[in-house]
C-alpha distance (Angstrom), angle and dihedral (degrees) to the residues before:
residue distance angle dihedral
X1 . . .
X2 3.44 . .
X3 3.62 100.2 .
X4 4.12 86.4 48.8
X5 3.71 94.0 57.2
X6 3.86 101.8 72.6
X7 3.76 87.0 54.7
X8 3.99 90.3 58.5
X9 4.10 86.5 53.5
X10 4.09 94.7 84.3
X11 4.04 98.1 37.3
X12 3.92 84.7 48.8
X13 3.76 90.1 55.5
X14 3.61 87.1 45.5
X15 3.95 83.3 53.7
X16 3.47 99.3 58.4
X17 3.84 98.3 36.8
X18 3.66 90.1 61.1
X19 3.80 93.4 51.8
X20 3.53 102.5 39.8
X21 3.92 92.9 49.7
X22 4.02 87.1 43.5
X23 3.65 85.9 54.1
X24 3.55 101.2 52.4
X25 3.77 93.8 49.6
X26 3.49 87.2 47.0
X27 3.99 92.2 48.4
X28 3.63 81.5 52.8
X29 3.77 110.9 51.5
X30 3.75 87.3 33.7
X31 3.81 95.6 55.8
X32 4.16 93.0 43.5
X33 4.25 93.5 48.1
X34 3.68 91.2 33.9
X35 4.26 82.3 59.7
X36 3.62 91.9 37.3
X37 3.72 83.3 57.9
X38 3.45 106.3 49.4
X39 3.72 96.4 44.7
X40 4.42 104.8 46.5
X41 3.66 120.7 56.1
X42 3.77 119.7 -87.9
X43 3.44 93.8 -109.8
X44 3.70 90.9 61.2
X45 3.85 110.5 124.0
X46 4.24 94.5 -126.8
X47 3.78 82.7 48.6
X48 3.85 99.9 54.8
X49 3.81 89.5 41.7
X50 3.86 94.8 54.6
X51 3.82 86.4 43.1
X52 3.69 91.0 60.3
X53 3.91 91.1 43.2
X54 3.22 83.3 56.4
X55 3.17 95.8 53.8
X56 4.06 99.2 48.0
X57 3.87 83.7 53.4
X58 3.89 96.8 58.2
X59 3.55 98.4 32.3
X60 4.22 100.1 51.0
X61 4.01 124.4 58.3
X62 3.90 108.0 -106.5
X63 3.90 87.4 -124.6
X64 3.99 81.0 77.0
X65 3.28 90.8 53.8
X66 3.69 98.3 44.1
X67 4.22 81.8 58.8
X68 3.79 94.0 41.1
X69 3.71 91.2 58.0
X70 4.18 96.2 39.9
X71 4.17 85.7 43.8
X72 3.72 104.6 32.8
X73 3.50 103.2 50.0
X74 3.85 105.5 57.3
X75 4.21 80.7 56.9
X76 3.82 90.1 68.0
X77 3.82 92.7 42.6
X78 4.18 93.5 -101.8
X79 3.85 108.2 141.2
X80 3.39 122.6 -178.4
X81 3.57 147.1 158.5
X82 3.78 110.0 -85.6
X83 3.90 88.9 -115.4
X84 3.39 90.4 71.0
X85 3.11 103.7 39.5
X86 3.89 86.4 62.1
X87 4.00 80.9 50.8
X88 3.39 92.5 57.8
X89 3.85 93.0 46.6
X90 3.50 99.7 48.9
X91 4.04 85.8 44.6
X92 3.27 94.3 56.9
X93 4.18 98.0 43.7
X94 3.94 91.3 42.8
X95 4.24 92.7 47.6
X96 3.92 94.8 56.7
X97 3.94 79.8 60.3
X98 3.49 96.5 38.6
X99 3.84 95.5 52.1
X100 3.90 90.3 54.9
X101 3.78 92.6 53.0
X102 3.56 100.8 51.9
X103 4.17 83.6 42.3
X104 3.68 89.2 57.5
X105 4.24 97.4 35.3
X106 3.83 84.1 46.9
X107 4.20 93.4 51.2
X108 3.81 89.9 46.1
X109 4.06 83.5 64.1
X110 3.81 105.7 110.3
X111 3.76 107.8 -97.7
X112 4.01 86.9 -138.2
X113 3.45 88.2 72.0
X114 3.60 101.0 59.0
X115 3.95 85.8 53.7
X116 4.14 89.7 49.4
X117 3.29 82.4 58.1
X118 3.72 102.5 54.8
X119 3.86 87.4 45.6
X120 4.11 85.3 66.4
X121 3.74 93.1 53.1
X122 3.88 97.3 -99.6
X123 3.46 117.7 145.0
X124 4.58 115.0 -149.8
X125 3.79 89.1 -80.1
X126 3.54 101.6 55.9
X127 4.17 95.1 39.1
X128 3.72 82.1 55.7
X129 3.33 113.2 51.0
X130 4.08 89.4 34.9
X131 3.27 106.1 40.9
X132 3.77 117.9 3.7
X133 4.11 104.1 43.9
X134 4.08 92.0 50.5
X135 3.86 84.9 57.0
X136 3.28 99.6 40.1
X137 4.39 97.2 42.4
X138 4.26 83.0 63.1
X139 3.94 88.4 56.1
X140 3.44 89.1 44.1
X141 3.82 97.6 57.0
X142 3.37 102.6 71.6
X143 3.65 99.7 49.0
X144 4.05 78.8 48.2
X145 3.59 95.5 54.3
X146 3.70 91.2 59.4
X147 3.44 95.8 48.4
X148 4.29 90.0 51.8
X149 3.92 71.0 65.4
X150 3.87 94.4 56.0
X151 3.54 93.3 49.2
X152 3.90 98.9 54.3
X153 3.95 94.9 49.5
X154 3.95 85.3 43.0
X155 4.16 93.7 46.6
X156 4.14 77.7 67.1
X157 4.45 83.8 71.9
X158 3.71 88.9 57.2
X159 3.73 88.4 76.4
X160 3.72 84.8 79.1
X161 4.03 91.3 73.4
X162 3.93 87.5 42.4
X163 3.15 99.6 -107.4
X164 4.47 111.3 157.4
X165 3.54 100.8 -123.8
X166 4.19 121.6 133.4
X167 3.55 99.6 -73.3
X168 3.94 98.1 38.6
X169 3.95 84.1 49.4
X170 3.72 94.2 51.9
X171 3.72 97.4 44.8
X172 4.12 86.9 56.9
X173 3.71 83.5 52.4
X174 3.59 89.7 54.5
X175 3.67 93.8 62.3
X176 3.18 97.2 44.8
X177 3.78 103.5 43.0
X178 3.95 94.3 28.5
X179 4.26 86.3 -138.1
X180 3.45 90.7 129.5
X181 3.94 89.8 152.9
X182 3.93 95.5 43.6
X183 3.82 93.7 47.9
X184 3.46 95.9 46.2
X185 4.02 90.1 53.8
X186 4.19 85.3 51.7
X187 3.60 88.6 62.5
X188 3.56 100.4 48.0
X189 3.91 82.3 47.3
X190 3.28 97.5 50.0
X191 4.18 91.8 43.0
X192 3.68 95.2 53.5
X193 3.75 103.7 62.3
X194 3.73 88.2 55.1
X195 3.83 105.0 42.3
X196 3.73 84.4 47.4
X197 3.32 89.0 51.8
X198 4.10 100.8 53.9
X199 3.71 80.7 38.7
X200 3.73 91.6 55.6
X201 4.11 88.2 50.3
X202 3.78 94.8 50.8
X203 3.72 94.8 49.0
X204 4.07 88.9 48.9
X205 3.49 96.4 43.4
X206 4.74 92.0 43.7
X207 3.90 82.1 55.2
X208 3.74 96.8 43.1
X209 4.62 87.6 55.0
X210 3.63 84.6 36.3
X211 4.01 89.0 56.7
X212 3.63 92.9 41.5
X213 3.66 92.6 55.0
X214 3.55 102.8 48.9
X215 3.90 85.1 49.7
X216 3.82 82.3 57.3
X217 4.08 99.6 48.5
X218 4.27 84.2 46.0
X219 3.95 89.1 51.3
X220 4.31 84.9 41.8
Protein backbone atom coordinates (compact mmCIF):
# COMPACT_ATOMS: atom_id res chain seq x y z
CA UNK A 1 0.00 0.00 0.00
CA UNK A 2 2.75 2.06 -0.01
CA UNK A 3 2.67 3.22 -3.43
CA UNK A 4 -1.31 4.02 -2.80
CA UNK A 5 -0.67 6.27 0.08
CA UNK A 6 0.80 9.39 -1.67
CA UNK A 7 -2.31 9.42 -3.78
CA UNK A 8 -4.56 9.73 -0.50
CA UNK A 9 -2.25 12.97 0.48
CA UNK A 10 -4.41 15.61 -1.78
CA UNK A 11 -8.08 14.07 -1.10
CA UNK A 12 -7.01 14.14 2.67
CA UNK A 13 -6.26 17.82 2.40
CA UNK A 14 -9.41 18.14 0.66
CA UNK A 15 -10.83 16.32 3.86
CA UNK A 16 -9.83 18.58 6.29
CA UNK A 17 -10.38 21.81 4.30
CA UNK A 18 -13.94 21.03 4.00
CA UNK A 19 -14.36 20.48 7.74
CA UNK A 20 -12.38 23.05 9.12
CA UNK A 21 -14.02 25.80 6.87
CA UNK A 22 -17.56 24.08 7.70
CA UNK A 23 -16.62 24.48 11.21
CA UNK A 24 -15.81 27.94 11.32
CA UNK A 25 -19.00 29.00 9.61
CA UNK A 26 -20.68 26.88 11.81
CA UNK A 27 -18.75 28.37 14.97
CA UNK A 28 -19.97 31.49 13.57
CA UNK A 29 -23.68 31.32 12.93
CA UNK A 30 -23.92 29.12 15.96
CA UNK A 31 -22.27 31.59 18.34
CA UNK A 32 -24.40 34.82 16.82
CA UNK A 33 -28.13 32.78 17.03
CA UNK A 34 -27.06 30.98 20.06
CA UNK A 35 -26.71 34.94 21.59
CA UNK A 36 -29.65 36.03 19.79
CA UNK A 37 -31.30 33.31 21.72
CA UNK A 38 -30.38 33.76 25.00
CA UNK A 39 -30.92 37.44 25.09
CA UNK A 40 -34.86 38.05 23.19
CA UNK A 41 -37.84 36.34 24.47
CA UNK A 42 -38.72 32.90 23.20
CA UNK A 43 -41.47 33.99 21.45
CA UNK A 44 -39.34 36.17 19.35
CA UNK A 45 -39.85 35.36 15.63
CA UNK A 46 -35.71 34.79 14.84
CA UNK A 47 -35.91 32.63 17.93
CA UNK A 48 -38.75 30.25 16.89
CA UNK A 49 -37.23 30.02 13.40
CA UNK A 50 -33.74 28.93 14.64
CA UNK A 51 -35.59 26.60 17.03
CA UNK A 52 -37.17 24.83 14.21
CA UNK A 53 -33.78 24.80 12.24
CA UNK A 54 -32.70 23.32 14.88
CA UNK A 55 -34.90 21.03 14.89
CA UNK A 56 -34.68 19.90 11.00
CA UNK A 57 -30.90 19.51 11.77
CA UNK A 58 -31.28 16.93 14.66
CA UNK A 59 -34.17 15.24 13.47
CA UNK A 60 -32.96 14.38 9.52
CA UNK A 61 -29.71 12.24 8.56
CA UNK A 62 -27.00 14.70 7.20
CA UNK A 63 -26.88 12.50 3.99
CA UNK A 64 -30.27 14.46 3.26
CA UNK A 65 -28.75 17.34 3.68
CA UNK A 66 -25.69 16.60 1.75
CA UNK A 67 -28.50 16.00 -1.34
CA UNK A 68 -30.62 19.00 -0.36
CA UNK A 69 -27.72 21.28 -0.77
CA UNK A 70 -26.19 19.46 -4.20
CA UNK A 71 -30.14 19.34 -5.52
CA UNK A 72 -31.71 22.40 -4.08
CA UNK A 73 -29.47 24.94 -4.96
CA UNK A 74 -29.20 24.79 -8.80
CA UNK A 75 -33.36 25.33 -8.42
CA UNK A 76 -32.79 28.86 -7.10
CA UNK A 77 -30.08 29.60 -9.70
CA UNK A 78 -26.95 29.01 -6.98
CA UNK A 79 -24.10 27.19 -8.81
CA UNK A 80 -21.22 26.28 -7.27
CA UNK A 81 -18.36 24.15 -7.27
CA UNK A 82 -19.19 20.86 -5.61
CA UNK A 83 -16.62 21.72 -2.80
CA UNK A 84 -18.68 24.12 -1.60
CA UNK A 85 -21.51 22.85 -1.85
CA UNK A 86 -20.23 20.13 0.63
CA UNK A 87 -19.19 23.40 2.68
CA UNK A 88 -22.38 24.55 2.75
CA UNK A 89 -23.81 21.14 3.80
CA UNK A 90 -21.65 20.38 6.44
CA UNK A 91 -22.20 24.21 7.60
CA UNK A 92 -25.45 23.93 7.81
CA UNK A 93 -25.60 20.23 9.74
CA UNK A 94 -22.67 21.27 12.16
CA UNK A 95 -24.46 25.01 13.04
CA UNK A 96 -27.83 23.47 14.32
CA UNK A 97 -25.31 21.84 16.87
CA UNK A 98 -23.26 24.65 17.24
CA UNK A 99 -26.11 27.08 18.07
CA UNK A 100 -27.27 24.76 20.99
CA UNK A 101 -23.82 24.69 22.53
CA UNK A 102 -23.12 28.17 22.74
CA UNK A 103 -27.08 28.42 24.01
CA UNK A 104 -26.29 26.10 26.75
CA UNK A 105 -22.34 27.46 27.50
CA UNK A 106 -23.93 30.94 27.38
CA UNK A 107 -26.95 29.93 30.12
CA UNK A 108 -24.34 28.31 32.38
CA UNK A 109 -22.89 32.09 32.66
CA UNK A 110 -23.60 33.21 36.23
CA UNK A 111 -26.76 35.25 36.19
CA UNK A 112 -24.91 37.74 38.74
CA UNK A 113 -22.94 38.78 36.11
CA UNK A 114 -25.43 40.01 33.82
CA UNK A 115 -26.69 42.23 36.84
CA UNK A 116 -22.81 43.49 37.50
CA UNK A 117 -23.07 44.52 34.38
CA UNK A 118 -26.11 46.65 34.49
CA UNK A 119 -24.68 48.23 37.71
CA UNK A 120 -21.73 49.72 35.26
CA UNK A 121 -24.20 51.26 32.90
CA UNK A 122 -24.10 48.48 30.20
CA UNK A 123 -27.04 47.76 28.52
CA UNK A 124 -27.45 43.42 27.13
CA UNK A 125 -25.24 44.23 24.16
CA UNK A 126 -22.35 45.50 25.76
CA UNK A 127 -22.42 42.75 28.90
CA UNK A 128 -22.39 40.32 26.09
CA UNK A 129 -19.97 40.90 23.88
CA UNK A 130 -17.55 42.15 26.92
CA UNK A 131 -18.06 40.08 29.40
CA UNK A 132 -20.39 37.17 28.81
CA UNK A 133 -19.29 35.75 25.12
CA UNK A 134 -15.35 35.60 26.18
CA UNK A 135 -16.56 33.32 29.04
CA UNK A 136 -18.80 31.54 27.42
CA UNK A 137 -16.45 30.91 23.77
CA UNK A 138 -13.85 28.83 26.43
CA UNK A 139 -16.89 26.57 27.47
CA UNK A 140 -17.76 26.30 24.15
CA UNK A 141 -14.45 24.87 22.88
CA UNK A 142 -14.49 21.73 24.11
CA UNK A 143 -17.84 20.70 23.07
CA UNK A 144 -16.40 22.28 19.64
CA UNK A 145 -13.44 20.26 19.54
CA UNK A 146 -15.47 17.16 19.46
CA UNK A 147 -17.59 18.20 16.96
CA UNK A 148 -14.22 19.20 14.51
CA UNK A 149 -14.28 15.32 15.08
CA UNK A 150 -17.86 14.87 13.70
CA UNK A 151 -17.19 16.74 10.77
CA UNK A 152 -14.07 14.77 9.50
CA UNK A 153 -15.76 11.21 9.83
CA UNK A 154 -18.94 12.94 8.24
CA UNK A 155 -16.76 14.81 5.23
CA UNK A 156 -16.40 10.81 4.22
CA UNK A 157 -20.69 11.21 3.08
CA UNK A 158 -19.74 13.94 0.76
CA UNK A 159 -18.45 11.35 -1.59
CA UNK A 160 -22.02 10.88 -2.50
CA UNK A 161 -22.06 14.37 -4.53
CA UNK A 162 -18.54 13.37 -5.97
CA UNK A 163 -16.73 15.38 -4.36
CA UNK A 164 -12.51 13.92 -4.13
CA UNK A 165 -12.02 13.87 -0.62
CA UNK A 166 -10.27 10.59 1.30
CA UNK A 167 -12.97 8.28 1.09
CA UNK A 168 -14.22 9.21 -2.53
CA UNK A 169 -10.40 8.84 -3.51
CA UNK A 170 -10.06 5.46 -1.98
CA UNK A 171 -13.21 4.01 -3.32
CA UNK A 172 -11.78 4.95 -7.07
CA UNK A 173 -8.78 3.09 -5.94
CA UNK A 174 -10.86 0.26 -5.16
CA UNK A 175 -11.94 -0.21 -8.63
CA UNK A 176 -9.09 0.13 -9.99
CA UNK A 177 -6.80 -1.86 -7.74
CA UNK A 178 -9.62 -4.36 -6.58
CA UNK A 179 -7.97 -3.98 -2.67
CA UNK A 180 -11.09 -3.31 -1.38
CA UNK A 181 -9.94 -4.77 2.10
CA UNK A 182 -6.44 -3.00 2.10
CA UNK A 183 -7.87 0.40 1.15
CA UNK A 184 -10.47 0.34 3.42
CA UNK A 185 -7.86 -0.37 6.40
CA UNK A 186 -5.79 2.96 4.92
CA UNK A 187 -8.66 4.98 5.69
CA UNK A 188 -9.33 3.90 9.03
CA UNK A 189 -5.48 4.46 9.41
CA UNK A 190 -5.35 7.48 8.14
CA UNK A 191 -8.79 8.64 10.21
CA UNK A 192 -7.53 7.63 13.52
CA UNK A 193 -4.52 9.82 14.04
CA UNK A 194 -6.72 12.78 13.44
CA UNK A 195 -9.95 12.02 15.35
CA UNK A 196 -7.65 11.11 18.15
CA UNK A 197 -6.14 14.04 17.78
CA UNK A 198 -9.34 16.59 18.06
CA UNK A 199 -10.32 14.11 20.64
CA UNK A 200 -7.11 14.59 22.47
CA UNK A 201 -7.78 18.64 22.32
CA UNK A 202 -11.30 18.43 23.69
CA UNK A 203 -10.38 16.26 26.57
CA UNK A 204 -7.32 18.81 27.42
CA UNK A 205 -9.13 21.76 26.96
CA UNK A 206 -12.87 20.04 29.32
CA UNK A 207 -10.18 19.49 32.09
CA UNK A 208 -8.46 22.79 31.70
CA UNK A 209 -12.58 24.79 32.35
CA UNK A 210 -13.14 22.08 34.70
CA UNK A 211 -9.83 23.19 36.67
CA UNK A 212 -10.61 26.72 36.35
CA UNK A 213 -13.91 26.30 37.88
CA UNK A 214 -13.18 24.42 40.81
CA UNK A 215 -10.43 27.11 41.45
CA UNK A 216 -13.41 29.48 41.29
CA UNK A 217 -15.96 27.52 43.80
CA UNK A 218 -12.54 27.21 46.33
CA UNK A 219 -11.98 31.11 45.95
CA UNK A 220 -16.26 31.38 46.38
Amino acid sequence: MAEVFPRLLPPLWVTLKVSFISLFLAFIIGLFFGSLNCISSKFNPINIITRFYVWIVLCTPIIIQIYAAYLLLPKIGIKLDVFWVGVIALTFNSAGYQIEISRASISSIDKGQYEASKTLGMNIFSSMIYIILPQAIKRMLPATANEASHLIKASSILSVIALLELHKAAINLQGNSFKFIELLALQAMIYLPIVLCTSYIANILQKKNQSKSTKIDLIK
